[in-house]
N, C-alpha and C positions, 0 to 999 in steps of 0.2 A: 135344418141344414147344419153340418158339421164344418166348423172353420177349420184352415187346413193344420194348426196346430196339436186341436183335438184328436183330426184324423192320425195325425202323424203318433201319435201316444196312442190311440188303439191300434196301431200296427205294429208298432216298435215294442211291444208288451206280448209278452211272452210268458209260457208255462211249462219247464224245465222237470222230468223225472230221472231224479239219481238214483242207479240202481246200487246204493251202499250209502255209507255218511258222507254228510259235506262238514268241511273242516272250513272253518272261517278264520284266514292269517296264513301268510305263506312265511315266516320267520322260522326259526329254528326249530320251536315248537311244532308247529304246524305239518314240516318238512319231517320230521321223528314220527309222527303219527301216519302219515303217507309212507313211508317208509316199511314200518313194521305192519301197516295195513296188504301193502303190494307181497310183503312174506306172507301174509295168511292169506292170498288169493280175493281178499276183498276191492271190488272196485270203489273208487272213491269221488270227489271234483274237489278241491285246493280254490276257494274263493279270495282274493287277496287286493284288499283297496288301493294298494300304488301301482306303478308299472313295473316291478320288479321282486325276488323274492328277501326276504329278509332288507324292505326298506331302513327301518331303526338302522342299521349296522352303515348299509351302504349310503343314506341320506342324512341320519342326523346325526353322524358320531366326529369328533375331532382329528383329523391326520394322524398325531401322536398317538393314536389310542392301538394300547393293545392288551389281548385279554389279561387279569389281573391275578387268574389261578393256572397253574399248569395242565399242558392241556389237555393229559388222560383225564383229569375232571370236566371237560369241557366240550370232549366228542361226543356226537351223536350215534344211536345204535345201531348195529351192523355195518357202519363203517368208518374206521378208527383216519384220524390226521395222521399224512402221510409222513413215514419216517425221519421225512429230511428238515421235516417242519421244527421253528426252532422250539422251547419248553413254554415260551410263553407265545405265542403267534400275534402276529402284529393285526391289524385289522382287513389290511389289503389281502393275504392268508385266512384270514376265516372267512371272510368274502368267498373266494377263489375257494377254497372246501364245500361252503355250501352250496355253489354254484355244480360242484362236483357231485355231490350227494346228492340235489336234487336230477342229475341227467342219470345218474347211476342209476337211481329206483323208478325213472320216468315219470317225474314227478312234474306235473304242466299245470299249473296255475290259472286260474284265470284272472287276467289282472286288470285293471281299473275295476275292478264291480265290488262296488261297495255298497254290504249289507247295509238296508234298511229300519228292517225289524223282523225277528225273528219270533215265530209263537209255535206253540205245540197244539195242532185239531185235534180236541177231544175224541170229535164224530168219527175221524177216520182214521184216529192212530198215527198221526203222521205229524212232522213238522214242515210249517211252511217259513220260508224266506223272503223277504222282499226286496230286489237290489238296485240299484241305481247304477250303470256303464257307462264310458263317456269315450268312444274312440272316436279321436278328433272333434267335431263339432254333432259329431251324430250319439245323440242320449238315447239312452233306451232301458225299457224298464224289464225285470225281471223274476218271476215267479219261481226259484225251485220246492221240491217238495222231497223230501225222504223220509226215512223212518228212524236216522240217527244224524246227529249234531254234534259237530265236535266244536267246540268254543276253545280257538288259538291265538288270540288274539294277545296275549300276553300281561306281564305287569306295568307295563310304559308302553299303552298306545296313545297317551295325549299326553302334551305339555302341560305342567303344572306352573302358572302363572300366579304368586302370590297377591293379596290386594293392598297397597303399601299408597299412603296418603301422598299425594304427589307423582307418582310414577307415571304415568300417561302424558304428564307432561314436562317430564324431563328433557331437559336441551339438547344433550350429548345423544351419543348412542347407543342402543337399548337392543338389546338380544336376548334369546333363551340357549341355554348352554346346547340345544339340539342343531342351533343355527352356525354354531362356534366351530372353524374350522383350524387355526392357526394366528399365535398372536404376532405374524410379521407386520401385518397392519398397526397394528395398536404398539410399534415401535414408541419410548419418550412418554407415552400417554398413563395418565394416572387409571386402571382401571380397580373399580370396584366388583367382585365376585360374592354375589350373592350365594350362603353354601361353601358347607364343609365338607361335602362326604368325597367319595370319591373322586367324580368329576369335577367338584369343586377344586380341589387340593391339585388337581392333574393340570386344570387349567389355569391355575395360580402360576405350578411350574413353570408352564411351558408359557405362559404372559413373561416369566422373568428372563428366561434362556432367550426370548426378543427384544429384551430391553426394555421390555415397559413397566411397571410401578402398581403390580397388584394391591390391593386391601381386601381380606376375605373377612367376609361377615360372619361370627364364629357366634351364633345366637342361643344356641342348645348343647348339652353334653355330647361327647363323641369319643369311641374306641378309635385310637391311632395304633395299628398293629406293624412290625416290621415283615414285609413280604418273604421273607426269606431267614430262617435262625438258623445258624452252623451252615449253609449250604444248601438245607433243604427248606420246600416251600412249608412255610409256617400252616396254612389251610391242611396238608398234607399231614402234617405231623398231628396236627388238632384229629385230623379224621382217624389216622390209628391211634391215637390216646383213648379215644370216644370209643374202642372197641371193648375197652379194658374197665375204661374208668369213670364214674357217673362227672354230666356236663357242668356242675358246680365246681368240680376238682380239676377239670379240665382246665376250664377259662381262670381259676387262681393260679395256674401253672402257665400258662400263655400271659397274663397280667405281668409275672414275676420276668419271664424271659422280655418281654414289653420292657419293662420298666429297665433292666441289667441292660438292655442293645438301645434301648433309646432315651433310658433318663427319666427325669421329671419333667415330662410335657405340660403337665397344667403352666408352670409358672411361665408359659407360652399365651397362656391363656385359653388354653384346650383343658379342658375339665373333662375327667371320665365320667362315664355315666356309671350310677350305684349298683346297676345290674351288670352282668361279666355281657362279653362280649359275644361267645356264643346263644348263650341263653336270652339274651335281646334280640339275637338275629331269628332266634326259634316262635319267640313271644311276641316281637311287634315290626321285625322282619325288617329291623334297622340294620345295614349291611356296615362292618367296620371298616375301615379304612386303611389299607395296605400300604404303606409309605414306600414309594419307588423315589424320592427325593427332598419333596418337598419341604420335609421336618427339617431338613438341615437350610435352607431358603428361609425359612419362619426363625429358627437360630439367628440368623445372620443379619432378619431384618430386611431380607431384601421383597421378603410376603410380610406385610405389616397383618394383624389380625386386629380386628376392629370388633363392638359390642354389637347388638343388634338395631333396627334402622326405625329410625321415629318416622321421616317424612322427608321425602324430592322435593325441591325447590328450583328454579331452573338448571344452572349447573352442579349445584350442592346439593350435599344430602346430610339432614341433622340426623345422629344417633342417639341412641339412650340413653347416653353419657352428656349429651346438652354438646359434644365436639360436634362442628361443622367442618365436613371434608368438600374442596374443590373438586369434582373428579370429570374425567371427556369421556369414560363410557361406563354402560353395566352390563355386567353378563347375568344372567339367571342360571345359577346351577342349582332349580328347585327340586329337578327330579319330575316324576313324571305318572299319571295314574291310569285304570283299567277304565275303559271306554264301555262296557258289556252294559251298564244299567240304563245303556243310552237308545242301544237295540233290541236288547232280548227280553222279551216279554211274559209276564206272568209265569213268573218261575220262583219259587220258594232258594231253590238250590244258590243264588251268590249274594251276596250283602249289598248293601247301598252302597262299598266303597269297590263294587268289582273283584270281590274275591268269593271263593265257594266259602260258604256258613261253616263248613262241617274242617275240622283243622287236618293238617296233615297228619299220618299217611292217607286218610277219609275224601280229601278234596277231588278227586278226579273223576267220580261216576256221581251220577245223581238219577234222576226219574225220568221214565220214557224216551229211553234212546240219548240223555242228555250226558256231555261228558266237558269234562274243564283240561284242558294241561297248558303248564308253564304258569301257574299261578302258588307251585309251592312256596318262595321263597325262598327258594333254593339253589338257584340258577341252572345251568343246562344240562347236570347233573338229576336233579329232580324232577326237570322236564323230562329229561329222556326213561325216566323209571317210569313216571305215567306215560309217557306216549304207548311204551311196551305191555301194561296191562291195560289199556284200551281194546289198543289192537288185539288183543288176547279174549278180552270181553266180546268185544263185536264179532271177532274170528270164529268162537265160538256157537252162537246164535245163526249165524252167515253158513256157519259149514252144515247144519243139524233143517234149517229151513233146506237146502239144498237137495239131503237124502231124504228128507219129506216129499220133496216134486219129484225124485227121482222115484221113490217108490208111488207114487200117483200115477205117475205117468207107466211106469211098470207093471200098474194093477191095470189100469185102461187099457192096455195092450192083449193083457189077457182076458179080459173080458172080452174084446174083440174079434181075439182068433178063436172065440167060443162057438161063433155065430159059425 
């Protein structure tokens, strides 16, 4: 006898043929690959674990937030932000693009199904899926199968949650910066911001612009670059220097204009780090810090920087300095890691920490049908250069098996009208 929950699971389970790749992630990345897939005439399926596409942007990002480079480096391929869009687009605007982009290429997601684990059948050449759906109260399990994998998932699909002696049971209130939407709340209130980098320093800001009494824990070396030198975006200028000039000479020439627009930041207690700023972002994919305010907030004192964190205590938190600070919340601005070693299975091609072994430009194809994008470290700039020779790889194989069937089926015809 089958109890009816058994039964309910062998019905609700299912086995799925896509006839082209399944791409797992509906974010930007994801959406570029679908994109340039639908130019080469390849069918695809868009698998994507939240209810929406590009959850990160629309679920875990702060009000304030808006992209941090201009945004010809930041559109997607074949179809540019629209002209009235302003140089840096706010988030509600990249939202509303991707929303656009994805109806443009008919791009249909499938959403709540989240991969399980993913493996490559030796036996039959194929990759299998296994996925988990949830609409409403009704689960159901899911088998697809195809012959190519596209892995979209990005460099921030999980929360990075540090292990810090005391914090589980801190009194006050406890967030991860994904959760952080606006500091009107935390009006008066002393908060602690765990984190420097970007999202750290952004949400320091915007804690102060409501009145409340940041502390950013400044625990490691960090590039503070000014967004903007003479007018134009400093990323922008770095990228035509780099055309001319090797990246050692580059990042001394970004350091010197750094240091003439913004000073001596260390005696802030922000210490550069001994590698330049490009070449740390190329080597260990540390992204530098573009100041939209903050550095003058840390000036003033009204962003206190603090050393790094010994141990939570109920309200307090001792540092490494033996200071005990009173504080009523913390944010986590730890940043965020690749989820892939969690489903994809026996595969050589990405590291234990979620990224492909083989470094950039090399990171985006791998063995049997298997492909990575949005893992360069590069943002949506080097996502969209791999989405495009994807699609270009697969397009290829896609178009050449096609005049195979077509001349099969052409040779059977004649064979036929022999009889």
């Amino acid at each position: 006898m089958f109890s009816d929950s058994s039964l309910d699971n062998l019905f609700s389970r299912r086995c799925v043929w896509v006839n082209g790749p399944v791409i797992v992630g509906a974010g930007p990345s994801g959406l570029a690959v679908g994109a340039c897939l639908r130019e080469q005439g390849v069918p695809f399926v868009v698998l994507e674990r939240a209810d929406c596409i590009a959850s990160l942007w629309q679920k875990r990002t702060y009000d304030r937030l808006k992209l941090h480079l201009p945004k010809q480096f930041c559109q997607l391929p074949k179809l540019p932000f629209p002209k009235h869009f302003p140089e840096y687009p706010t988030k509600t605007q990249f939202v509303d693009y991707l929303e656009s982009y994805a109806k443009h290429f008919e791009i249909s997601p499938q959403f709540n199904e989240c991969v399980q684990s993913a493996k490559y059948d030796e036996a039959c050449r194929l990759w299998r899926l296994k996925t988990v759906s949830t609409n409403g109260s009704v689960r159901s399990e899911v088998e697809y199968i195809c012959q190519w994998l596209v892995v979209a998932t990005g460099e921030n699909a999980e929360c990075v949650v540090p292990e810090i002696e005391g914090l589980n049971e801190f009194e006050g209130e406890l967030m991860h910066a994904s959760e952080y939407k606006s500091g009107a709340k935390f009006s008066g209130k002393q908060v602690l911001v765990v984190g420097c980098g970007n999202s750290g320093m952004e949400l320091s800001l915007d804690l102060c612009n409501h009145n409340a009494k940041p502390s950013m824990v400044v625990r490691s070396s960090v590039h503070v670059l000014p967004r903007e030198v003479f007018g134009k975006s400093t990323f922008e200028l770095a990228v035509m220097m780099m055309k001319w000039l090797p990246i050692w000479l580059v990042d001394k020439i970004m350091l010197i204009l750094a240091w003439l627009i913004l000073g001596n930041i260390e005696k802030y207690g922000l210490k550069r780090p001994s590698i330049g700023p490009l070449e740390l972002k190329n080597s260990q994919g540390k992204t530098p810090v573009l100041d939209i305010g903050a550095l003058q907030k840390i000036r003033s004192g009204d962003i206190d920087i603090v050393p790094g964190i010994k141990r939570f205590s109920g309200n307090f938190v001792e540092l490494d300095n033996g200071e005990n600070l009173e504080i009523d919340a913390v944010v986590l601005a730890t940043g965020y890691r690749s989820n892939v070693p969690y489903w994809l299975q026996d595969t050589e091609f990405f590291c234990k920490n979620g990224f492909p072994r083989a470094p950039f430009p090399n990171g985006w194809k791998g063995k049997a049908g298997l492909y990575a994008v949005g893992f360069t470290r590069r943002g949506l700039s080097g996502a969209s250069s791999d989405a495009m020779r994807i699609a270009q790889d697969i397009g290829e194989v896609w178009k050449e098996d096609l005049k195979q069937k077509k001349q099969k089926v052409s040779c059977h015809r004649r064979c036929i009208s022999q009889f």
